[in-house]
C-alpha positions in Angstrom: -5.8 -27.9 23.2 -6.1 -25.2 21.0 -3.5 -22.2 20.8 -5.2 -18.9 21.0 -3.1 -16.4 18.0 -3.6 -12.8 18.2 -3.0 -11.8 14.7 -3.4 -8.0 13.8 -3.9 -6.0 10.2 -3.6 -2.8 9.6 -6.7 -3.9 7.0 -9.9 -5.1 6.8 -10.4 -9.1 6.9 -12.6 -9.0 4.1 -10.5 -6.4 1.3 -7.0 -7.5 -0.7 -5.0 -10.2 -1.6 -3.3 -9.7 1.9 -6.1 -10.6 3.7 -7.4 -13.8 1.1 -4.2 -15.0 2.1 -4.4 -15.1 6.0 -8.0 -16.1 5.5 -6.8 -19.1 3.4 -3.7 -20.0 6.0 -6.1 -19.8 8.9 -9.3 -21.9 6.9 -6.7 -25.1 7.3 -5.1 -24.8 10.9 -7.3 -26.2 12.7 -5.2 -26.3 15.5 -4.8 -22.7 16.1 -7.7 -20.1 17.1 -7.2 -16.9 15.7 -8.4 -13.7 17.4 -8.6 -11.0 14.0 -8.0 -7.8 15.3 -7.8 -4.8 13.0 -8.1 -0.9 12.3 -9.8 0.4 9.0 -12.2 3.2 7.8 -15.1 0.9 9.2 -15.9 -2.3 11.1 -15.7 -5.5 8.7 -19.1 -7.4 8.6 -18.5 -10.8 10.7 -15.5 -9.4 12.5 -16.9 -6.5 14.6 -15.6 -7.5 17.5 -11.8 -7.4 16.2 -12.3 -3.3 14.9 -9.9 -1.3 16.8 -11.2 1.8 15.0 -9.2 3.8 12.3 -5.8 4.3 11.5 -3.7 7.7 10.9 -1.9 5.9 7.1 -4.0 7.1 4.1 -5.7 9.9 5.6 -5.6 13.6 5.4 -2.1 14.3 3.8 -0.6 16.4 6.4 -2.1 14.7 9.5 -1.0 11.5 7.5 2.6 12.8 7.0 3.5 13.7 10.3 2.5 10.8 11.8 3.8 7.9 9.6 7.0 10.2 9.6 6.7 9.5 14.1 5.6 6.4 13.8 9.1 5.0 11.5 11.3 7.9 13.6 11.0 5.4 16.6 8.7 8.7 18.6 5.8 8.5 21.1 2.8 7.8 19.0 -0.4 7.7 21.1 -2.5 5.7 18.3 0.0 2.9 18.4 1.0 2.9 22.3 -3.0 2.3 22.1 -3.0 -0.7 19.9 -0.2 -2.4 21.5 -2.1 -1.8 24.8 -5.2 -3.3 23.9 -3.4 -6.4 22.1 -1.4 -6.9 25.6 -5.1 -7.5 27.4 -5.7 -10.4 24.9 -5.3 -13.6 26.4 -3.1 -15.7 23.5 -0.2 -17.8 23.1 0.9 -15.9 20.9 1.2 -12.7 18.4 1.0 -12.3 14.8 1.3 -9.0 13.2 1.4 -7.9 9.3 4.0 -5.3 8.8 1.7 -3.4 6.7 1.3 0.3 7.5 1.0 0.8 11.3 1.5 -2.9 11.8 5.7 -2.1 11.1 5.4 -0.1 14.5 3.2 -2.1 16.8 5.0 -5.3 16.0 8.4 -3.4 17.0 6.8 -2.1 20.3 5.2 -5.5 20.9 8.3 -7.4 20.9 9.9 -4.5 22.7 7.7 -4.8 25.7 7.3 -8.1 26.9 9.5 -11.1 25.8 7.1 -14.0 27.4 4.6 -14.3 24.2 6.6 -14.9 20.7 5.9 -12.2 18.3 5.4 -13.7 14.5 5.4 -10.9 11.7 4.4 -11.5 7.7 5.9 -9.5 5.7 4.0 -9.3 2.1 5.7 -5.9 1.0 9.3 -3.9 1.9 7.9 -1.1 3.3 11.2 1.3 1.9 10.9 -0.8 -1.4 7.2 -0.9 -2.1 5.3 1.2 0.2 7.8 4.4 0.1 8.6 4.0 -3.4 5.0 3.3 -4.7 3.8 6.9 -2.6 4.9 10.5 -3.3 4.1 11.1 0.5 6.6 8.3 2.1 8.8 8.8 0.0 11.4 10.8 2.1 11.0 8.3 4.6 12.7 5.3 2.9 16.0 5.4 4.7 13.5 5.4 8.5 11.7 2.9 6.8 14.6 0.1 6.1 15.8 1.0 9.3 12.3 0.5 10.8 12.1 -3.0 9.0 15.8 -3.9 10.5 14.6 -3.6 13.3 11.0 -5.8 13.1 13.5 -8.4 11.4 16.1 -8.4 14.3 13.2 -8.4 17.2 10.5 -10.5 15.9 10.6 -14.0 16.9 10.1 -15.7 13.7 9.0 -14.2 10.3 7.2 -14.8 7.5 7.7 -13.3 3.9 6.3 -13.7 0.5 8.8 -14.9 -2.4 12.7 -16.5 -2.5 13.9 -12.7 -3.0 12.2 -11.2 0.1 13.5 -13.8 2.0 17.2 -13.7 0.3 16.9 -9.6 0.7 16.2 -9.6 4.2 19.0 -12.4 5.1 21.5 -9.8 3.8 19.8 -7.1 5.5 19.6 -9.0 9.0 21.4 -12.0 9.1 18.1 -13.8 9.5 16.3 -16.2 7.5 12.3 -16.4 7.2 9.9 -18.8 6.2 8.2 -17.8 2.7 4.4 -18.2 3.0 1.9 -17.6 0.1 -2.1 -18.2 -0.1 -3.2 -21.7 0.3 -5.0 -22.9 -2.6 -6.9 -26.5 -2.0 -6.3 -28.8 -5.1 -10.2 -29.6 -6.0 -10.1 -25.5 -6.3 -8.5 -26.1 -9.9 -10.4 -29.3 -10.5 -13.1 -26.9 -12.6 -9.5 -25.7 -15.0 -10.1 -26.7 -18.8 -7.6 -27.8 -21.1 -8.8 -26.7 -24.0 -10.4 -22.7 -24.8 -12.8 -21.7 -27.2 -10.8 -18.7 -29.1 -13.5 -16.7 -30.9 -12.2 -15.3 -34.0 -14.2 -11.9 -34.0 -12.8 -11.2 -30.1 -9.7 -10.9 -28.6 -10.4 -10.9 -24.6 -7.5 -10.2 -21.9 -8.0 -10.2 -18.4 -6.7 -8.1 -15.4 -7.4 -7.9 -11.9 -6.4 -5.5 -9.1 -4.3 -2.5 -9.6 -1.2 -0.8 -11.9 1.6 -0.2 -11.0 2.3 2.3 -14.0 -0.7 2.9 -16.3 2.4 4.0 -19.1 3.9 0.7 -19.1 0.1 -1.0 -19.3 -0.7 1.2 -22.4 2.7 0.0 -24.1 1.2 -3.3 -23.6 -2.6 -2.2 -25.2 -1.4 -0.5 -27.9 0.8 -4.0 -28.4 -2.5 -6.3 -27.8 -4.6 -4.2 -30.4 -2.2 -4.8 -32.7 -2.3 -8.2 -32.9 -6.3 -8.4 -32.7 -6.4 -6.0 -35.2 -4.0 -7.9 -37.3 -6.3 -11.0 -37.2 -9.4 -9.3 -37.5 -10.7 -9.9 -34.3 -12.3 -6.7 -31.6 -10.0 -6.1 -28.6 -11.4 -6.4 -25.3 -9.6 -5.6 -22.1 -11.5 -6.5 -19.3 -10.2 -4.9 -15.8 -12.0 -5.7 -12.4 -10.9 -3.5 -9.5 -9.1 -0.7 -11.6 -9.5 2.8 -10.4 -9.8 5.0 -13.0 -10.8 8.2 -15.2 -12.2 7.6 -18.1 -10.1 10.8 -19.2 -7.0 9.1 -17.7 -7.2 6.4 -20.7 -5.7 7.7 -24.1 -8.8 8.1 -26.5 -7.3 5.6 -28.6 -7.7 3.0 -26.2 -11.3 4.0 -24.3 -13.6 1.0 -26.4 -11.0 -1.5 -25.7 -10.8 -1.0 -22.1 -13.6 -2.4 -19.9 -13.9 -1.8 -16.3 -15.8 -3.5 -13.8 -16.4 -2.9 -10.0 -14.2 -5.5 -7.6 -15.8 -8.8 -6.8 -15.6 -11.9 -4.9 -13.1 -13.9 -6.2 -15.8 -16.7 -6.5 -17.5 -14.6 -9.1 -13.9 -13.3 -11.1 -12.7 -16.6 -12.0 -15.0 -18.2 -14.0 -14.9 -14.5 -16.0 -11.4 -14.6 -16.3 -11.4 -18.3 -17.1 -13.7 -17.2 -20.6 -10.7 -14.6 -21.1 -7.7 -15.5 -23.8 -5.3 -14.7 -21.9 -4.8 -12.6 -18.8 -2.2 -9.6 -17.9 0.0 -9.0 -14.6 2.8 -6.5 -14.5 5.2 -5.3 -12.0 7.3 -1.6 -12.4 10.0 -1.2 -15.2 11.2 1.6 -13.4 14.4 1.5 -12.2 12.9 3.6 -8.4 10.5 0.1 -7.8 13.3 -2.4 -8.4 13.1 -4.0 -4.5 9.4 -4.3 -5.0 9.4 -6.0 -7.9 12.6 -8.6 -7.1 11.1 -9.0 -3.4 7.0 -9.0 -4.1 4.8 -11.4 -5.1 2.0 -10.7 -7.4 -1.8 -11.5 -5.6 -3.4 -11.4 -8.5 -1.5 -15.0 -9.7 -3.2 -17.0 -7.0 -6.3 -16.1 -8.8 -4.9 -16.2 -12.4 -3.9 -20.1 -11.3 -7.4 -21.0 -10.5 -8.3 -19.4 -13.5 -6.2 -21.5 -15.2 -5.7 -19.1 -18.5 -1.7 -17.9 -19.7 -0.5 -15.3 -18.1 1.2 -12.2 -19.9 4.1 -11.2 -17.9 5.5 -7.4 -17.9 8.3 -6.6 -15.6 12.0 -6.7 -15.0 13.3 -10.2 -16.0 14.9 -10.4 -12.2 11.1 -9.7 -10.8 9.4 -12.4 -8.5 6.8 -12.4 -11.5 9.5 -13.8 -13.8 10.5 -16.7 -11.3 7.2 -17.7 -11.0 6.9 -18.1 -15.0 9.7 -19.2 -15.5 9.4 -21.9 -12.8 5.9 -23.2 -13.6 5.9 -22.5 -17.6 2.3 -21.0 -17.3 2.7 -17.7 -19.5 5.5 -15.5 -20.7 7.0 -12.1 -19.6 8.0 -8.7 -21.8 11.0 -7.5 -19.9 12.2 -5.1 -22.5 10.6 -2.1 -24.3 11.1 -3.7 -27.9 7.5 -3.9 -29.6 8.8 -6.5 -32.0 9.7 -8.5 -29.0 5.9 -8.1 -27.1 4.3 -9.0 -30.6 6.2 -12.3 -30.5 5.4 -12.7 -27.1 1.5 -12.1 -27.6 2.3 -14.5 -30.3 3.7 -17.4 -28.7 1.2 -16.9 -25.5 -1.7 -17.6 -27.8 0.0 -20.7 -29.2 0.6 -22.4 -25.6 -0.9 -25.5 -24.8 -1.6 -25.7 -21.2 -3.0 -28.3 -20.0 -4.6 -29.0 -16.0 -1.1 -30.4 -14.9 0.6 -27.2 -15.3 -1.7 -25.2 -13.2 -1.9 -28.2 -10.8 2.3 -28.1 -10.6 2.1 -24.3 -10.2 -0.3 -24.8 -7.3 1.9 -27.5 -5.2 4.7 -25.2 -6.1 3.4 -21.9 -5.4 0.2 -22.0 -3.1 0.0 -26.0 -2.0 0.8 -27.7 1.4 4.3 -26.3 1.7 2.5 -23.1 2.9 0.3 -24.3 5.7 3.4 -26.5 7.0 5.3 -23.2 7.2 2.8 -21.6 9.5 2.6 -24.9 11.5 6.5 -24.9 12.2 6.0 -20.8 12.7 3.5 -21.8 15.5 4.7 -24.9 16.8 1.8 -27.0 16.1 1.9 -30.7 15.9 
């Protein structure tokens, strides 16, 4: 018999790398049957009857303020004694709850209130770490925040996280070790890779999908790329899918090199990004976003792998970005601010020879089996 898992996001189904993820978890246990509950500005097509309504995180700032400041203080917060009230009605075996934005709080309050059903929480970002560092508005509420996240690690029944330093951070922090879960990829979904690339002389083309997390550090990196494609004659194009942004915001300097497109499907990206040289992930250099980096893992890469083009690291050389290079030999990484250093890097990224094994061994690594037997042991499946 099937177990019936109440899983709730403080997200749409449909939007981020968060949710490609549980999507791609809950595609290959058959076992399980998940009800998708969620809150968001407006009911996901296909999962109407899991919307909840809206949330009180990313709304007006001082309504926004005041609450999320309740909400992590431990105080009566009527939006959340709501939630956790409606997920008590659902008949399951069990809970599983995303720590992202009001999730934190309902997964404390769940596990507070009854003991009978085990309470399972993911983890894909520190909330003090990423979320409070990453926003101007949170920030004051970092110290509430780790507190907060003590708290969902010492109540939870089991969690989940998302790289070796999450799990090795929040084993100091708790005393308690999680399982590390990423996106499960399906082997035939690399089958398409090519080991060879048709480098047009008159074009340099990089790829990036998603968002920056410091548009300073990403035009250190342009003004390196252009450079090089001016150096070998070739027209520099930087092609960003999902990248909000002014065109006023880009130095002038760089406006006909960088391209933006709308967000797609990922079933549409990756055969774009696959016709791309090379493609572009960075995490922070700056000193504040140091836990996100070390404990974070990059969505974007999951995509970059089925992609199967090199990968231009920038970031701190103790990020979870830098393990995963390092580890699967699939690209390089600029950790310091030298230019001479990035040139050689551009350099020897454009020399690699990668063939279909590497992506394949970064897949079994990274995003293979490994990730749906995690969330069998997490939920007791046979």
């Amino acid at each position: 018999m099937k177990k019936n898992i109440c899983l709730f996001t403080a997200h749409s189904p449909l939007i981020g790398g968060g949710s490609a993820n549980f999507r791609s978890l809950i595609e290959n246990l058959s076992s399980i049957n998940v009800i998708w509950k969620y809150i968001d500005h407006k009911a996901a097509k296909g999962f109407e009857d899991g919307y909840m309504g809206t949330g009180f995180m990313g709304g007006r700032v001082d309504h926004d303020i005041w609450f999320t400041w309740k909400m992590l203080s431990g105080k009566k917060v009527e939006l959340i004694d709501t939630i956790v009230n409606n997920l008590l009605e659902i008949d399951c075996d069990a809970y599983w709850i995303v720590s992202h934005n009001e999730g934190i709080r309902v997964a404390v309050e769940l596990a507070r209130r009854q003991q009978i059903r085990p309470v399972h929480v993911t983890i894909n970002d520190d909330w003090a770490g990423a979320i409070c560092a990453r926003s101007i508005r949170y920030r004051f509420m970092a110290t509430l925040a780790n507190q907060m996240t003590i708290n969902v690690l010492k109540s939870a029944t089991t969690f989940d996280v998302t790289s070796r330093g999450m799990q090795d951070y929040y084993k100091q922090l708790s005393g308690r070790t999680g399982e590390i879960s990423h996106r499960y990829i399906p082997s035939q979904a690399l089958s398409h890779v090519s080991e060879s690339h048709d480098i047009k002389s008159h074009r340099l083309k990089v790829g990036h999908i998603g968002s920056l997390y410091d548009k300073e550090d990403f035009f250190q990196f342009v003004k390196l790329v252009k450079q090089v494609a001016i150096q070998q004659g070739s027209q520099l194009e930087i092609h960003m899918w999902g990248w909000k942004v002014q065109e006023d915001q880009i130095p002038e300097e760089f406006r006909t090199s960088i391209i933006t497109h709308a967000t797609l499907p990922e079933s549409q990206v990756i055969p774009q990004l696959a016709a791309c040289d090379f493609v572009y992930a960075m995490y922070p250099m700056n000193q504040r976003m140091r836990i996100f980096s070390q404990t974070s893992m990059p969505t974007k890469i999951s995509s970059y792998v089925q992609a199967g083009r090199p990968i231009f690291g920038h970031g701190p050389a103790d990020s979870s970005l830098a393990e995963f290079l390092q580890a699967t030999g699939t690209g390089v990484l600029w950790s310091t601010t030298n230019k001479q250093d990035g040139l050689a890097l551009i350099q020897k990224l454009m020399g690699l020879k990668l063939t279909n094994d590497h992506w394949q061994y970064a897949r079994e690594r990274y995003y293979g089996e490994e990730n749906i037997t995690a969330m069998r042991r997490v939920f007791e499946i046979d």
